[in-house]
C-alpha positions in Angstrom: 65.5 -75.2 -229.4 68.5 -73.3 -228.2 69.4 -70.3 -228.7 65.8 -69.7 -229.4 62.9 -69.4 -227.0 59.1 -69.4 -227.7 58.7 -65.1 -228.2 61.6 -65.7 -230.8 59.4 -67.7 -233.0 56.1 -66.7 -234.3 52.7 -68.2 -234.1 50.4 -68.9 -236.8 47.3 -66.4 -236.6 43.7 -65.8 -237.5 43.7 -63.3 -240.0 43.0 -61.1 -243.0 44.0 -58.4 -244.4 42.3 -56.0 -247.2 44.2 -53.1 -249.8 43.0 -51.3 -252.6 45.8 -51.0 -255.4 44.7 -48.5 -257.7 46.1 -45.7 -260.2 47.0 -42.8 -258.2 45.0 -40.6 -260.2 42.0 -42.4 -258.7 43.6 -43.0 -255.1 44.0 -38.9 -254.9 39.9 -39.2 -255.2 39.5 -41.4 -252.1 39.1 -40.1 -248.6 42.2 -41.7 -247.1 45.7 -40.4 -248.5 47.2 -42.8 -250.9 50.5 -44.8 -249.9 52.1 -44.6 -253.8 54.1 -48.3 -254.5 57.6 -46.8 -255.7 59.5 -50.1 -256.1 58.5 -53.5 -255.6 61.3 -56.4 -256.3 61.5 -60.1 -256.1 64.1 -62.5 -256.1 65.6 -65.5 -255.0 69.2 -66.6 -254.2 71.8 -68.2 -256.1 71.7 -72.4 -254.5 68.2 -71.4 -252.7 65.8 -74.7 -251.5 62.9 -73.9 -249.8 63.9 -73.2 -246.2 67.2 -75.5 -246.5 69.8 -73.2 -248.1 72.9 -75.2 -246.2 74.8 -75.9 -249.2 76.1 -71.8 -249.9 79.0 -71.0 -249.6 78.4 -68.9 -246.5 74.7 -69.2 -244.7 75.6 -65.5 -243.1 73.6 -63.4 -245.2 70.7 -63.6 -247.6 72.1 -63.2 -250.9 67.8 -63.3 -252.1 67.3 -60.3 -250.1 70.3 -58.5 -250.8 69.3 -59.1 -254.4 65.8 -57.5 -253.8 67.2 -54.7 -252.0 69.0 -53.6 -255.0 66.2 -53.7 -257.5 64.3 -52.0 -254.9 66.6 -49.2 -254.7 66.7 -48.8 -258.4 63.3 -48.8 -258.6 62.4 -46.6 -256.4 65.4 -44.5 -257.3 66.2 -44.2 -253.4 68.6 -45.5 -250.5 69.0 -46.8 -247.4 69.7 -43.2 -246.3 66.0 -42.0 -247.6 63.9 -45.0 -245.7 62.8 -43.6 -242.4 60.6 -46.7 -240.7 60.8 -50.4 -242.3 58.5 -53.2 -241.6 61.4 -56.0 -241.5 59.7 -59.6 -241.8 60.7 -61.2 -238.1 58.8 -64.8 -238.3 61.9 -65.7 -236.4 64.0 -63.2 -234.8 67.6 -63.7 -236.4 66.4 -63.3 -239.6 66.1 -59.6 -238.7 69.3 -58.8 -238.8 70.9 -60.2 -241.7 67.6 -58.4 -243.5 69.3 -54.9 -241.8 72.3 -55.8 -243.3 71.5 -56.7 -246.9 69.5 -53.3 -247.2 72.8 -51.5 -246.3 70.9 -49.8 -242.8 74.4 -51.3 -241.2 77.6 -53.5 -242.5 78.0 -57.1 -242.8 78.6 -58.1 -239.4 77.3 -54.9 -237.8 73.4 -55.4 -237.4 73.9 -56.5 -233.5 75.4 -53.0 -233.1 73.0 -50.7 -234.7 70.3 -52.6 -233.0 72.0 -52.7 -229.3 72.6 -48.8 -230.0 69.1 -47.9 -230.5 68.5 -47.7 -233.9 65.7 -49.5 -234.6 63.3 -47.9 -231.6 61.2 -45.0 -232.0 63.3 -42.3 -232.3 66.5 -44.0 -233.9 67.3 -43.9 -237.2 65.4 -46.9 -238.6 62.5 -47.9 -236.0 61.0 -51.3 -236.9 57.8 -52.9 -237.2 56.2 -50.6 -235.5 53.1 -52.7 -235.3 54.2 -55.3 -233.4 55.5 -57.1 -237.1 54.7 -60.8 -236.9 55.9 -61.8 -233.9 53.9 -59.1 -231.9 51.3 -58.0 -233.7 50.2 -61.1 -236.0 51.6 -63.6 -238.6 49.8 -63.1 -241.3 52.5 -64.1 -243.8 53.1 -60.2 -243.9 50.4 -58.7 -244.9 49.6 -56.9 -241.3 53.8 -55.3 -242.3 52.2 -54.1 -245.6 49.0 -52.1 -244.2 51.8 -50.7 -241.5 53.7 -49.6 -243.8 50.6 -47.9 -245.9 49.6 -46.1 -242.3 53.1 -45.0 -241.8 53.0 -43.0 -244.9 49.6 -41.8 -244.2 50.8 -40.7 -241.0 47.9 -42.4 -239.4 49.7 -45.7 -237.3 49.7 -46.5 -233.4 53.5 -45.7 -233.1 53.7 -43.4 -235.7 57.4 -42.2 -236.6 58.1 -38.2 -237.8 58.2 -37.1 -241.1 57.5 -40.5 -243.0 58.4 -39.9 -247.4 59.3 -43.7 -247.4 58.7 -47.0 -245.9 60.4 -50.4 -246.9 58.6 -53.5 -246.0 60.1 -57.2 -246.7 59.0 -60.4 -247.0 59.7 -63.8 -245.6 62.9 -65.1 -245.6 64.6 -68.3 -245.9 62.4 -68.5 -249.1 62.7 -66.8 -252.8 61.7 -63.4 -251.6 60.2 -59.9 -252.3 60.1 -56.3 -250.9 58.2 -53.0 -251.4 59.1 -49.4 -250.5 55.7 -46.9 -250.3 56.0 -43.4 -250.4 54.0 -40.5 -249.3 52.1 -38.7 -252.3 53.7 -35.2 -252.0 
């Protein structure tokens, strides 16, 4: 259905996915390096149904995530300006950008620009899903973004980006939502 094509849509995989949450006392004791939780936030928008939220005011942005974003950031006692790599759920492409947007990487209205300017590729400022996320890697229902986001800290992914202290990773959207930034154990 126009504007979208097939590769902006993801398909329904195969799949699981394992992790170990433990105190990081005992993490520290394992062999791999542990990715330490600093925030984790859920939330869901003001007039939100399930996957039919026509009725706000504006259908622009995603009040939920926006929402999430700010416990986050309180959580975690961070900013957008400490995140180096996020793990932005893309079951559908457009919801990418509005996601950029509410975590304050750009402004309202500006997402098209920091992407088109590079921004999100290895190298920029905020490379994405550098796993592939969900429309190239897997949908999984984001639990492939979550053990990306555990071997970006650890320094140990496929595309692995410099100097990693903080990863965010969302969850679906056009749904009550949720988030988590990991950080490195330094």
């Amino acid at each position: 259905m126009e504007p979208l094509h097939l590769l902006d849509c993801c398909q329904e995989s195969d799949g699981a996915q394992a992790l170990v949450v433990t105190s990081l006392d005992r993490a520290r004791d394992l062999q791999q390096r542990p990715a330490v939780i600093r925030g984790a936030a859920q939330g869901a928008g003001e007039q939100q149904q399930m996957m039919t939220s026509y009725y706000r005011p504006s259908i622009t942005g995603l009040p939920e995530m926006g929402l999430v974003a700010r416990q986050l950031y309180a959580t975690a006692g961070v900013g957008p300006d400490d995140i180096q790599t996020a793990v932005v759920y893309d079951h559908f492409t457009p919801f990418v950008l509005p996601q950029l947007e509410e975590f304050g990487f750009c402004g309202r209205g500006e997402a098209k620009d920091f992407i088109r300017d590079g921004n999100i590729e290895l190298g920029g400022r905020l490379p994405i899903n550098t796993n592939g996320g969900q429309l190239g890697e897997a949908y999984i229902h984001g639990m492939n973004g979550i053990a990306e986001g555990v071997r970006q800290v650890r320094g140990s992914s496929v595309n692995q980006v410099d100097d990693v202290e903080h990863v965010l990773v969302t969850a679906g959207t056009g749904v009550p939502t949720s988030g988590v930034i990991l950080g490195a154990d330094r």
